[in-house]
Residue frames relative to the residue before (quaternion, step in Angstrom):
aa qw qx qy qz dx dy dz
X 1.0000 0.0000 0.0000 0.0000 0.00 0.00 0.00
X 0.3378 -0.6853 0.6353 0.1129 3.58 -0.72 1.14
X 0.0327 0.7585 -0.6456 -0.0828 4.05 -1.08 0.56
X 0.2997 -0.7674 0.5643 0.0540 2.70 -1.20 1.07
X 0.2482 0.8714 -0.4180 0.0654 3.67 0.63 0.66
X 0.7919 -0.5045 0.2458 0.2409 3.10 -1.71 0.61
X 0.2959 -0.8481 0.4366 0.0510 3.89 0.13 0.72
X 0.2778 0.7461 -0.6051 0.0077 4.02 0.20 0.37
X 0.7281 0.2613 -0.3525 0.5266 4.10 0.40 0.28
X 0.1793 -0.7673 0.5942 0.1615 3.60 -0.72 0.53
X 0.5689 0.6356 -0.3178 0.4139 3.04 1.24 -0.76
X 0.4990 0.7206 -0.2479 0.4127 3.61 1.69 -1.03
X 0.7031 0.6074 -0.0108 0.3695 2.84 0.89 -1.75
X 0.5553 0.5496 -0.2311 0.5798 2.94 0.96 -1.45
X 0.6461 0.2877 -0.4034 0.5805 4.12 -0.10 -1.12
X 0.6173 0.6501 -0.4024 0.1855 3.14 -0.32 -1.05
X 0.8395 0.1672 -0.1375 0.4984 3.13 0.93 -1.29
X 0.5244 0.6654 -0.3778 0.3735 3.44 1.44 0.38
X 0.6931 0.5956 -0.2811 0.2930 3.13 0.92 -0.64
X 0.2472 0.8053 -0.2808 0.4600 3.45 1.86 0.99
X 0.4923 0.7704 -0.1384 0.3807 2.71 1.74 -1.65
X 0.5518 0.5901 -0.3883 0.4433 3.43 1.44 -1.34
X 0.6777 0.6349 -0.2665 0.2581 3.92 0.69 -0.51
X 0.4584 0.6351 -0.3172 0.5346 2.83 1.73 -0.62
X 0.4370 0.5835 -0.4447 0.5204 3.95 0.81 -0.67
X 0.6333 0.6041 -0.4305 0.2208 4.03 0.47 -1.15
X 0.6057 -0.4708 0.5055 0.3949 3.34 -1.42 -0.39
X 0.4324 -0.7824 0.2626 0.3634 3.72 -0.62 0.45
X 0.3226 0.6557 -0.3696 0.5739 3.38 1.84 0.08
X 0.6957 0.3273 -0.3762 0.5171 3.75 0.34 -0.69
X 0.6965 0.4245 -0.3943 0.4232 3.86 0.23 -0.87
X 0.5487 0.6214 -0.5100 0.2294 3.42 0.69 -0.17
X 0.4377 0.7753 -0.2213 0.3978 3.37 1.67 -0.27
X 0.4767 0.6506 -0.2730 0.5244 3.39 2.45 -0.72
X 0.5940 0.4996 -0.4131 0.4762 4.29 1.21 -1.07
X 0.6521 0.4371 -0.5361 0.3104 3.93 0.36 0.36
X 0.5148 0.6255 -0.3717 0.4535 3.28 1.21 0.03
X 0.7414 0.3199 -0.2655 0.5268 3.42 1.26 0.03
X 0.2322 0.6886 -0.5831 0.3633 3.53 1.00 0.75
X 0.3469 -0.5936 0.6569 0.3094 3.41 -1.37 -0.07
X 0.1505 0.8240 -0.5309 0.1290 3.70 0.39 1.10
X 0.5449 -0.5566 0.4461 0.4407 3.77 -0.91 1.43
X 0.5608 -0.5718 0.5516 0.2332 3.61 -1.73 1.29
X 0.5420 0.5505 -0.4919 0.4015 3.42 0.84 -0.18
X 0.8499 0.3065 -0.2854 0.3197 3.03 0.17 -1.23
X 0.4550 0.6600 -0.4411 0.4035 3.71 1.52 -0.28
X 0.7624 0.3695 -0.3191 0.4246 3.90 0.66 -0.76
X 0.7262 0.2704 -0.4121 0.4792 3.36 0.78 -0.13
X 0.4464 0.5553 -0.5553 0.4290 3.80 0.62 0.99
X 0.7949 0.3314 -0.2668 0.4325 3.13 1.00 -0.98
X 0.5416 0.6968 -0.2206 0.4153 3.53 1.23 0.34
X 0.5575 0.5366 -0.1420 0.6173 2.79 2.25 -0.81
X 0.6473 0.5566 -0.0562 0.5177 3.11 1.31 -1.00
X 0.4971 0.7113 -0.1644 0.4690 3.49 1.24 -0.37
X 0.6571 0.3947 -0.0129 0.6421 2.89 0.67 -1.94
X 0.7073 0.3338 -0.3196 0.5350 3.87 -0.08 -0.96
X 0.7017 0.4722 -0.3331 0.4167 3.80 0.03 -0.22
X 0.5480 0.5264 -0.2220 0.6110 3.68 1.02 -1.10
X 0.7800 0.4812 -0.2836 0.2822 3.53 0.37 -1.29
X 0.4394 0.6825 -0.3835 0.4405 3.51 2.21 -0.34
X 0.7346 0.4518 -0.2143 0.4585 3.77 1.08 -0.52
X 0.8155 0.1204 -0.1047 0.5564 3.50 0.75 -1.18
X 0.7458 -0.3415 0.4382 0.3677 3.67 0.69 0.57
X 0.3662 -0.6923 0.4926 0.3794 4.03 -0.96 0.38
X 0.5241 0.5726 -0.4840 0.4041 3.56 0.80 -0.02
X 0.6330 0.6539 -0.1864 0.3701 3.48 0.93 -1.08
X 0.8014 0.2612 -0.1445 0.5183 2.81 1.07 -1.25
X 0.5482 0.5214 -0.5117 0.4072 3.52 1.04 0.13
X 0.5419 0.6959 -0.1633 0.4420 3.36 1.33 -0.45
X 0.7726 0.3113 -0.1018 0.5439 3.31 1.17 -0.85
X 0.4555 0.5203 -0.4618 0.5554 3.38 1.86 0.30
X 0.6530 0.6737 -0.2453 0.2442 3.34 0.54 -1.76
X 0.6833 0.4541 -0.1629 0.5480 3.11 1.21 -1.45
X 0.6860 0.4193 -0.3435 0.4853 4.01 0.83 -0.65
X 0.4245 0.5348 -0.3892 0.6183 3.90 1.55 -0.38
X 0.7737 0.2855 -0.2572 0.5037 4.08 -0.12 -0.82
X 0.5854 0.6063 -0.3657 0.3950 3.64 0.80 -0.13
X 0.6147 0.6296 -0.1187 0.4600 3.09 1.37 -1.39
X 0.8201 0.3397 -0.3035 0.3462 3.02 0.88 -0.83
X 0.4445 0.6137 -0.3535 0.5484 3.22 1.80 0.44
X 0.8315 -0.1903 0.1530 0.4989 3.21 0.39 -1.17
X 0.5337 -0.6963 0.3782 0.2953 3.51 -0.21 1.38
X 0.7524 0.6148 -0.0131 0.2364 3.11 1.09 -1.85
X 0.6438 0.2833 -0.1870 0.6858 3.20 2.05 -0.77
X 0.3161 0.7122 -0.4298 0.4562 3.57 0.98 0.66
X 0.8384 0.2821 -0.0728 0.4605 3.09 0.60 -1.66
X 0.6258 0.5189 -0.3769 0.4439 3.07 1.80 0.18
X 0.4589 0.6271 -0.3930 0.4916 3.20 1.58 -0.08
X 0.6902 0.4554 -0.2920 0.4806 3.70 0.74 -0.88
X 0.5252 0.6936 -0.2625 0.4173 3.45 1.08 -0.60
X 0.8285 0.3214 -0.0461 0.4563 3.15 0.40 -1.67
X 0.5215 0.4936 -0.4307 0.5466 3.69 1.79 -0.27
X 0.7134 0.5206 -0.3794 0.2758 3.47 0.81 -0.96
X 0.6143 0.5786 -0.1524 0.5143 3.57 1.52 -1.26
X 0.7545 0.4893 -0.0607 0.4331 3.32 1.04 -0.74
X 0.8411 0.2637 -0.0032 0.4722 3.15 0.99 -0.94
X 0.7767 0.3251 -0.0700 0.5350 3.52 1.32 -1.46
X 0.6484 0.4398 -0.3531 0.5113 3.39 0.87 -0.60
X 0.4847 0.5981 -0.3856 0.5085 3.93 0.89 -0.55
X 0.6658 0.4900 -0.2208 0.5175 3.82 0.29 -1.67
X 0.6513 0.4990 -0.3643 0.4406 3.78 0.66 -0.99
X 0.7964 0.4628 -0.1382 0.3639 2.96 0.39 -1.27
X 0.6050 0.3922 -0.3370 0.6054 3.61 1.11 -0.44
X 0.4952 0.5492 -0.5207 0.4266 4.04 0.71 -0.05
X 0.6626 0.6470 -0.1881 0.3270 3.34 0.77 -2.09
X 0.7054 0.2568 -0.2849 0.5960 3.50 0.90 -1.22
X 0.4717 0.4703 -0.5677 0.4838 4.06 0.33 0.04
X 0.8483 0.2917 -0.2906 0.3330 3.36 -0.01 -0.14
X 0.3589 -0.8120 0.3442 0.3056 3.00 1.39 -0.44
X 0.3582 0.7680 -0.4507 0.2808 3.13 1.58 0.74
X 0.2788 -0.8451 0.4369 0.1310 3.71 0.80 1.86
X 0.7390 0.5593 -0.1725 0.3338 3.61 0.91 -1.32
X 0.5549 0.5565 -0.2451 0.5676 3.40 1.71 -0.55
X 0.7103 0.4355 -0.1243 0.5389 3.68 1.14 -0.87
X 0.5783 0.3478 -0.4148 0.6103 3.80 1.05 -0.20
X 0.6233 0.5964 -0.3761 0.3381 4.08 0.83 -0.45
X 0.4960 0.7540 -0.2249 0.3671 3.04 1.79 -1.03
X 0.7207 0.5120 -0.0544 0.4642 2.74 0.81 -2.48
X 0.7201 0.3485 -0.2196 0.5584 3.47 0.57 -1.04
X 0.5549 0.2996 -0.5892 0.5051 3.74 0.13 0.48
X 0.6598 0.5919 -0.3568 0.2949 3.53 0.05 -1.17
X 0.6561 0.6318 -0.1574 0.3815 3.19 1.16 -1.07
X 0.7252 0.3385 -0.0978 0.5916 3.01 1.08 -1.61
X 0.7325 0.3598 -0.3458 0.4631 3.82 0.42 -0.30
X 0.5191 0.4739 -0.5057 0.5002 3.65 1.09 0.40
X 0.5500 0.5630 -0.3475 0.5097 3.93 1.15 -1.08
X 0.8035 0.3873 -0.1516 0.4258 3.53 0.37 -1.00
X 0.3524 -0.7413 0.5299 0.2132 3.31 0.96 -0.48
X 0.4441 0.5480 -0.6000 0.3775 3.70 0.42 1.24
X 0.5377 -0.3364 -0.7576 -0.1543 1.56 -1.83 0.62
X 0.6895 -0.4331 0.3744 0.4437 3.97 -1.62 0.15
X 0.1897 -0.5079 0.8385 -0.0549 3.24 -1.79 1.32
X 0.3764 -0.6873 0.6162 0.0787 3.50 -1.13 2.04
X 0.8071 -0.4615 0.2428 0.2770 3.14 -1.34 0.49
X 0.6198 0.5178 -0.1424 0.5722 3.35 1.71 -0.51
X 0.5598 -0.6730 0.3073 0.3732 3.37 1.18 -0.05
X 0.2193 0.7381 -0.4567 0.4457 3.21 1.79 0.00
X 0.1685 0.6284 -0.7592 -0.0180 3.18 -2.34 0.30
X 0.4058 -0.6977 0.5785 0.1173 3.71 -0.83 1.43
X 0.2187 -0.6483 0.7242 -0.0865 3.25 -1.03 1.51
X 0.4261 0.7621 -0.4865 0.0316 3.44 -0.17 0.63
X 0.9125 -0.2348 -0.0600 0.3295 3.70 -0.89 -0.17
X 0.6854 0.3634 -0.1726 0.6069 3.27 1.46 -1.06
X 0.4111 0.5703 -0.5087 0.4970 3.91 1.38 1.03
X 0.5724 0.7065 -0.0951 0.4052 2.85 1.37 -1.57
X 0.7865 0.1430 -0.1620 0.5786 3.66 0.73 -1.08
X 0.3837 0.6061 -0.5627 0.4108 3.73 1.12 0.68
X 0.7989 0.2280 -0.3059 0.4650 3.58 0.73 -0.68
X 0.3282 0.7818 -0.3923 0.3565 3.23 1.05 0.33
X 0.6221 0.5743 0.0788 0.5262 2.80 1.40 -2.16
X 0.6382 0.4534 -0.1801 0.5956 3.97 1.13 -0.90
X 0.7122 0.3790 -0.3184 0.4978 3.59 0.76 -0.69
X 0.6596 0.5745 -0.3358 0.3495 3.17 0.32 -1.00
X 0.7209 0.2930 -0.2930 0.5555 3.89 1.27 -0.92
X 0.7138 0.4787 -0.4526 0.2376 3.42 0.61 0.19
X 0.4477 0.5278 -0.4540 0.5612 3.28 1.89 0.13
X 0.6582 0.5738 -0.3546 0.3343 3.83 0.74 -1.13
X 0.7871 0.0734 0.1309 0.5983 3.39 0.99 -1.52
X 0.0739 -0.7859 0.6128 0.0358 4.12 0.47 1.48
X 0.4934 -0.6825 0.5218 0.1357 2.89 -1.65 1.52
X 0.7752 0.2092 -0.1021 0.5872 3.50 1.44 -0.31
């Protein structure tokens, strides 16, 4: 399933989807784990990997109750309003996970993961990625989908902290 959802901070976004970046810090044997994201895998199964994957990733901060919770509620949100959904995921992500990352990163002193951060964030806020369409809109589709797929999977496989 491809989403197309309402956007009102790009700048949001922009961290949001930078803070991956921390991977780049990885060995290149581990990133090699990034070429399934370019398979041509059925969209089913890409949304309910990355849905699984959600929840188990989220759950590194608030616990699996939490995070089944904090889908559940953005899943009932949605069905009200797409738009404050994705601001709900937003504002957990910007707020809540990227913070937690970062305070892991400097516990560890893992300097190179955190300058990757900064410098994605930086540049994909300058640049505007990822793209917000003229309508305020931003496509969430499959090979986004198995990027964070791909991000979760090495940070349970191989933790940066």
């Amino acid at each position: 399933m491809r989403f197309v959802v309402p956007c009102s901070s790009r700048v949001g976004l922009s961290v949001a989807a930078a803070h991956g970046a921390a991977d780049a810090a990885r060995s290149p044997t581990q990133l090699l784990l990034y070429s399934v994201a370019l398979l041509p895998l059925p969209g089913a199964l890409c949304t309910a990997a990355f849905a699984a994957c959600s929840v188990l990733h989220f759950s590194d901060d608030v616990g699996g109750v939490g995070s089944v919770a904090l889908h559940a509620a953005t899943l009932a949100l949605a069905s009200r309003s797409c738009g404050l959904a994705t601001r709900l995921m937003l504002v957990y992500i910007n707020r809540v996970h990227v913070p937690v990352l970062v305070m892991r990163l400097l516990a560890r002193g893992a300097w190179t993961a955190l300058a990757c951060v900064a410098c994605a964030s930086a540049a994909f806020i300058a640049c505007g990625v990822p793209r917000v369409e003229d309508g305020g809109t931003f496509e969430f589709g499959h090979r986004q989908q198995m990027i964070v797929v791909c991000h979760v999977i090495l940070s349970r496989a191989f933790p940066l902290y």
